[in-house]
C-alpha positions in Angstrom: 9.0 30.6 24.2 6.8 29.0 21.1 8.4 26.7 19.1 7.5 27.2 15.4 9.5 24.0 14.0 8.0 23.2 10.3 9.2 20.5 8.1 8.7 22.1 4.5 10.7 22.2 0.9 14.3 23.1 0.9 14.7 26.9 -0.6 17.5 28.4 -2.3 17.5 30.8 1.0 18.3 27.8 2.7 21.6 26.9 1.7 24.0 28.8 4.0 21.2 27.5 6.6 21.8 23.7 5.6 25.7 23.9 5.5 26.2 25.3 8.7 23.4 23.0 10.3 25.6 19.7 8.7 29.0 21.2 9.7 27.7 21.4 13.0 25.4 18.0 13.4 28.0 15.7 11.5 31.2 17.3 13.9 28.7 16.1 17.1 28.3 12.8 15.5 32.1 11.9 15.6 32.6 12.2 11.8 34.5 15.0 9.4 32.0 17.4 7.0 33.8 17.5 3.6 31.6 19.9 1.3 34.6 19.8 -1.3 35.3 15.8 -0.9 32.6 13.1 0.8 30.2 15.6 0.9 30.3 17.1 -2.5 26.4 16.3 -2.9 25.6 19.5 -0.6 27.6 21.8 -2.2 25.2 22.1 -5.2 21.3 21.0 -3.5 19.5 22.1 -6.5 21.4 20.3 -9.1 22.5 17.2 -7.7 18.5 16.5 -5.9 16.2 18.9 -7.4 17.3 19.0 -10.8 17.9 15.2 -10.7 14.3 13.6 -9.9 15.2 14.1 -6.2 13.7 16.7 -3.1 15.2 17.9 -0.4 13.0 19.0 2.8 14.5 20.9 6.0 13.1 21.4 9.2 13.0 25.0 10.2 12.4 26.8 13.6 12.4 30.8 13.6 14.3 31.1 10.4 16.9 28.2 11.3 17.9 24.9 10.1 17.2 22.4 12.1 16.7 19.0 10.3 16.9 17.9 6.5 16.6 15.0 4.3 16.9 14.4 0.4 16.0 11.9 -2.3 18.0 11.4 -5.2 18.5 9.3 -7.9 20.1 6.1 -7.7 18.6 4.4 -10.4 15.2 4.6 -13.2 13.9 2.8 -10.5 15.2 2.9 -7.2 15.5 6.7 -5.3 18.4 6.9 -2.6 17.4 8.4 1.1 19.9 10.9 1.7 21.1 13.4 4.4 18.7 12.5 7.6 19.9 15.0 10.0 18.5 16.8 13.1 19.3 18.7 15.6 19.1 17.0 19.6 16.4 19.3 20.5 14.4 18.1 17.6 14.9 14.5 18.4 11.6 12.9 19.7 9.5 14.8 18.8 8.7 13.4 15.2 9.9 15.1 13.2 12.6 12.7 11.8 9.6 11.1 11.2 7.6 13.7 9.6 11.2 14.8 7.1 11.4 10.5 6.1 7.2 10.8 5.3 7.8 13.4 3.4 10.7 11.7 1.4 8.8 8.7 1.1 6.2 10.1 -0.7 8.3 12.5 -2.8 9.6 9.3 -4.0 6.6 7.7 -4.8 5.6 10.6 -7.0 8.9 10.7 -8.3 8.2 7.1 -9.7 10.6 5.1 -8.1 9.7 1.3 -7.1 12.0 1.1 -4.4 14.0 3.2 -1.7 17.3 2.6 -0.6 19.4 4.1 2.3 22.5 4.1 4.3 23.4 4.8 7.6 25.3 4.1 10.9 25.3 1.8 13.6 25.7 4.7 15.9 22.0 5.9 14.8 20.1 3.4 16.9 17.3 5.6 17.0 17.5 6.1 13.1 17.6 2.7 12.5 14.4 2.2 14.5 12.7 4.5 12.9 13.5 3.5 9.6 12.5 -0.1 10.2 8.7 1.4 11.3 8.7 2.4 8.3 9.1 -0.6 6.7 12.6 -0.4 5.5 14.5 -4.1 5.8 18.4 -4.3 5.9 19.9 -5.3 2.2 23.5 -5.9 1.3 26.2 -3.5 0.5 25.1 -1.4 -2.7 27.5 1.6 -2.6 31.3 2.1 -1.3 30.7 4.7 1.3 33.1 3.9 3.9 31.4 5.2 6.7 28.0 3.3 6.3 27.7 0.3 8.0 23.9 -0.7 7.4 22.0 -0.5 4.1 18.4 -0.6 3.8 15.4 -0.9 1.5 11.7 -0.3 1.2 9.6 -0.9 -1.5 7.4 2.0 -2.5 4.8 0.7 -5.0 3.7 -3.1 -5.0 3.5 -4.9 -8.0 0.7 -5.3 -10.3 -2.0 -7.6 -9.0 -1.3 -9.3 -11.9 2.0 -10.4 -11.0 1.7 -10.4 -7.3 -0.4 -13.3 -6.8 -2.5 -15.1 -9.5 -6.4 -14.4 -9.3 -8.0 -18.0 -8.4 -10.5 -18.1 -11.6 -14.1 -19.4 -11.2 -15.6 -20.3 -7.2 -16.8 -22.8 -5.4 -18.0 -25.6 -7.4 
């Protein structure tokens, strides 16, 4: 049987998709999917990441969810990593890989200077992946109470200006 998994832009069509993948990947995780409480973000996709400066991305196979990410807003300047999901069969193959690439770059062309993220310490392999990347651990920066690593990466360097002063003149 021919896999046909793609990693492309979340679509409207995709919602039903996205909540019953969640319901299903955060209940084999060990943890509760709240849509109406600690969840809230998914009920409303479009508004809460598109509308916002954000994406969202799923991974698709034969017309089902199988994977997702978002970026939204955290700050002017910092985006938030949000929503890294995939289904076991997916796992390994990149494409957790392929859905944080995409992100990453959706949040360079949104214009934020940094990335941020949290996660668990029962997604070892998340947390590998991340620091690939180049995501380094930070402190605490939000309350959710089920996150027990935060993370950063920095998405555009600074100006050469202000990155390291330009030695004037040469050898003498």
């Amino acid at each position: 049987m021919t896999t046909t998994r793609v990693v492309r832009r979340y679509e409207l069509a995709d919602y039903q998709g996205v909540l019953t993948f969640l319901g299903r990947t955060i209940s084999e995780m060990g943890y509760s999917f709240e849509p109406d409480g600690k969840d809230a973000d998914i009920r409303d996709i479009d508004r809460v990441y598109l509308q916002n400066r954000g994406s969202f991305h799923v991974v698709e196979d034969r017309g089902e969810i199988h994977g997702c990410v978002g970026v939204r807003k955290f700050s002017d300047e910092i985006g938030e990593l949000k929503r890294l999901y995939l289904a076991a069969e997916c796992r390994g193959l990149g494409l957790g890989r392929a859905l944080c690439n995409s992100a990453i770059q959706d949040a360079r062309d949104l214009g934020y200077k940094t990335l941020r993220l949290d996660t668990t310490t029962k997604s070892q392999r998340a947390l590998a992946l991340f620091r690939k990347l180049g995501f380094h651990e930070i402190a605490r920066y939000n309350p959710n109470p089920d996150a027990e690593v935060f993370m950063e990466k920095t998405l555009c360097p600074p100006p050469p200006s202000e990155a390291c002063p330009v030695a004037q003149g040469g050898p003498r």
